[in-house]
C-alpha positions as CSV (number, residue, x, y, z in Angstrom):
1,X,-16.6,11.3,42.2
2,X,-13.2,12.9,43.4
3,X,-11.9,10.8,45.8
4,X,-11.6,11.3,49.8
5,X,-9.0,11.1,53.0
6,X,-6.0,12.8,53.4
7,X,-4.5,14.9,50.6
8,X,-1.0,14.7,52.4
9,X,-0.8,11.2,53.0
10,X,2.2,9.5,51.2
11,X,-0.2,6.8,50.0
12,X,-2.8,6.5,47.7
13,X,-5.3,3.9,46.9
14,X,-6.5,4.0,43.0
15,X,-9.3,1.8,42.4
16,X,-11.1,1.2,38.8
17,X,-14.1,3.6,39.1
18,X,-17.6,4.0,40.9
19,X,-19.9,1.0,41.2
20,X,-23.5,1.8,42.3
21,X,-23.6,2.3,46.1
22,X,-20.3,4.7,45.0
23,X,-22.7,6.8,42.7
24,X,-25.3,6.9,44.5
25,X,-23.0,8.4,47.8
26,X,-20.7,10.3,46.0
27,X,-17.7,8.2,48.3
28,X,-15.0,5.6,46.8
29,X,-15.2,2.1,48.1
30,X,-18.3,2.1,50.3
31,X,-19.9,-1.4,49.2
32,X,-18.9,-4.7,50.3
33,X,-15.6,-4.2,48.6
34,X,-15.3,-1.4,50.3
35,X,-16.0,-3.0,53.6
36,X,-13.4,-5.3,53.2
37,X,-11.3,-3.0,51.9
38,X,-11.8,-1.1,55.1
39,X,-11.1,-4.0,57.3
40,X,-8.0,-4.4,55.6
41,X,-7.0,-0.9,56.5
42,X,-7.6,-1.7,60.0
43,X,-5.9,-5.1,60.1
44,X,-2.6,-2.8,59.0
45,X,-3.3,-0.3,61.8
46,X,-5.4,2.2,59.1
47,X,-8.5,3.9,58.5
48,X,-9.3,6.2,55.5
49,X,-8.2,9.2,57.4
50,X,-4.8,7.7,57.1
51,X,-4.7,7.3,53.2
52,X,-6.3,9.1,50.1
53,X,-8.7,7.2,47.9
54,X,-9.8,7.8,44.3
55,X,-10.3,5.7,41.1
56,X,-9.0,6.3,37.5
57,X,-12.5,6.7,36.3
58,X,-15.1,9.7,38.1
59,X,-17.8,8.3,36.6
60,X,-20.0,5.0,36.7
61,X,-18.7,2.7,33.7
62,X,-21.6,0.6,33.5
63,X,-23.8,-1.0,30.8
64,X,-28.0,-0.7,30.3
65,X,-30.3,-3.8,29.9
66,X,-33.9,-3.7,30.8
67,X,-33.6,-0.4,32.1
68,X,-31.0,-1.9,35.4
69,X,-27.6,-0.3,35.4
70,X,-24.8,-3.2,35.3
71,X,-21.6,-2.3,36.5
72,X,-18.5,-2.9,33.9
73,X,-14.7,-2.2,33.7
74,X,-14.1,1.1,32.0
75,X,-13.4,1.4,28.4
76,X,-9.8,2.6,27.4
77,X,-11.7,5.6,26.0
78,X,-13.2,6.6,29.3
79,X,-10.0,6.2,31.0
80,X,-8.1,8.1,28.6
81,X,-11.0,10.7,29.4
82,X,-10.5,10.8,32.9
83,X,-6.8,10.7,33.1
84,X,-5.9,14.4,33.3
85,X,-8.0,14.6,36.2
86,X,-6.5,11.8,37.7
87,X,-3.2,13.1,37.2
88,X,-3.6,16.7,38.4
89,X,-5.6,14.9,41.5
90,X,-2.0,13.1,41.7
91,X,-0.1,15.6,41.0
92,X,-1.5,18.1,43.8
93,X,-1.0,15.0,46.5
94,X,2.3,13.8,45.4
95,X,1.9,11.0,47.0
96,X,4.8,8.7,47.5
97,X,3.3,5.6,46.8
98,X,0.4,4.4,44.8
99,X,-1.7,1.1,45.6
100,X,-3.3,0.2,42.6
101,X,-6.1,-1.8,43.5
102,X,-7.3,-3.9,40.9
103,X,-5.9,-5.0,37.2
104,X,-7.5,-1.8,35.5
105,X,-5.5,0.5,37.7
106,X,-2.6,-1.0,37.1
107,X,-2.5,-1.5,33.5
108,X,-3.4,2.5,33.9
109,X,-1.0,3.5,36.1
110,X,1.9,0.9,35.9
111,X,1.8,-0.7,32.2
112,X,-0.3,-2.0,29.5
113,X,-0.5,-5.4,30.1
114,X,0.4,-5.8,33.8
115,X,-1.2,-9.2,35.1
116,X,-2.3,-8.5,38.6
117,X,-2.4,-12.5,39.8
118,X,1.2,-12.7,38.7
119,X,3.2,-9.3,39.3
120,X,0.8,-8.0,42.3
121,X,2.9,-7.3,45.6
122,X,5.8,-6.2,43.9
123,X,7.1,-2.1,44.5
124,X,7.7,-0.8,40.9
125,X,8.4,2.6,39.3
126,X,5.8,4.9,38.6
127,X,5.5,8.1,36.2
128,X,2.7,9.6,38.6
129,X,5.0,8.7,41.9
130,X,8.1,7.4,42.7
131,X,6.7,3.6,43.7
132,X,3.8,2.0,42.7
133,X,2.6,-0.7,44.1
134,X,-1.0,-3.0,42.4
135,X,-2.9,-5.9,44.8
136,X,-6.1,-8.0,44.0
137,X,-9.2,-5.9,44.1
138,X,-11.5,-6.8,47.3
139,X,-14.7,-7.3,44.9
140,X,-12.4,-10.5,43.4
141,X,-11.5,-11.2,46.6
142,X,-14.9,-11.5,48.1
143,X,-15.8,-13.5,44.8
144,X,-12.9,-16.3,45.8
145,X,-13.8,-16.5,49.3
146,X,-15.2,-19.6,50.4
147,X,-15.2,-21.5,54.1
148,X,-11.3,-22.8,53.5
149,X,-10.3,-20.0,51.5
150,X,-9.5,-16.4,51.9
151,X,-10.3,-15.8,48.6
152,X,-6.8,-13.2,48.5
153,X,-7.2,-11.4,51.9
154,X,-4.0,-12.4,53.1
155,X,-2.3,-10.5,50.6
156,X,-4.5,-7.2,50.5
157,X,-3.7,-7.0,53.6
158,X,0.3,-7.7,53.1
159,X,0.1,-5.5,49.8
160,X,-1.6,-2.5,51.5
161,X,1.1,-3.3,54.5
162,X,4.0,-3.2,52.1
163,X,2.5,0.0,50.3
164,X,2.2,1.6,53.7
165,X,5.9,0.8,55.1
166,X,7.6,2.3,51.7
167,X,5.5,5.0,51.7
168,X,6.4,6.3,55.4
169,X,9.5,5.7,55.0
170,X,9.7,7.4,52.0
171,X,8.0,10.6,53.3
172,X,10.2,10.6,56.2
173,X,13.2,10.3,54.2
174,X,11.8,13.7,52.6
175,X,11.2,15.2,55.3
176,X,15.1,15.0,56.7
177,X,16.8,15.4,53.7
178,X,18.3,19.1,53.7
């Protein structure tokens, strides 16, 4: 799976990889995580036509018991794998931000060892773009949702908000500089 949305958006979404609704459709982010990852588009005034989505894996990263598929975070080897794709695919956007979504993309994209609960929400430098930017992924979030709780919603939404602002910014900066 290459990613879709718009290839001149200033922002990009990179999410951990394919689960199984993603390789079965061919499309990042189009289970319940990617529902709610939708609806926090929309709550920032967004839809995927606004933004480019991808993942740092292509493929499904997923273990085999009982012949069922299990979904599982990708394996520094198959990241290391996929990474030239991911930076030519970055590379030929030139995006001005990237939204790390989830703790595997950033320790990819931002550093080794970044702890998303701690350092999320914060614009950083980026080899692959000038800012980078990491938030909680939505399948966590809809894992700490409960009736009293968002569960981290708030701050996708503030995160993707934050990515967003910079990014424009940033792009229209570029676009006025002689």
């Amino acid at each position: 799976m290459f990613g879709e949305g718009n290839p001149e958006s200033p922002l990009v979404l990179v999410g951990e990889g394919p689960g199984e609704q993603e390789d079965a459709t061919g499309r990042p982010f189009v289970g319940r995580a990617g529902q709610l990852l939708d609806r926090a588009l929309l709550d920032n005034g967004l839809d995927r036509t606004d933004v480019y989505i991808c993942n740092i894996v292509k493929c499904r990263a997923c273990d085999w018991r009982n012949g069922t598929a299990f979904n599982r975070a990708p394996q520094p080897d198959e990241i290391e794998a996929c990474s030239g794709w991911l930076r030519s695919q970055l590379a030929a956007i030139s995006p001005q931000v990237i939204l790390c979504i989830g703790s595997p993309s950033a320790n990819a994209l931002i550093r080794k060892g970044f702890q998303i609960t701690k350092e999320r929400g914060v614009l950083l430098e980026c080899a692959l773009a000038p800012f980078a930017i990491a938030t909680l992924h939505p399948a966590y979030i809809l894992r700490q949702c409960s009736k009293t709780h968002d569960g981290g919603y708030s701050l996708l939404v503030r995160d993707i908000g934050i990515a967003w602002e910079k990014a424009v910014s940033m792009q229209t900066e570029r676009a006025a500089a002689p």
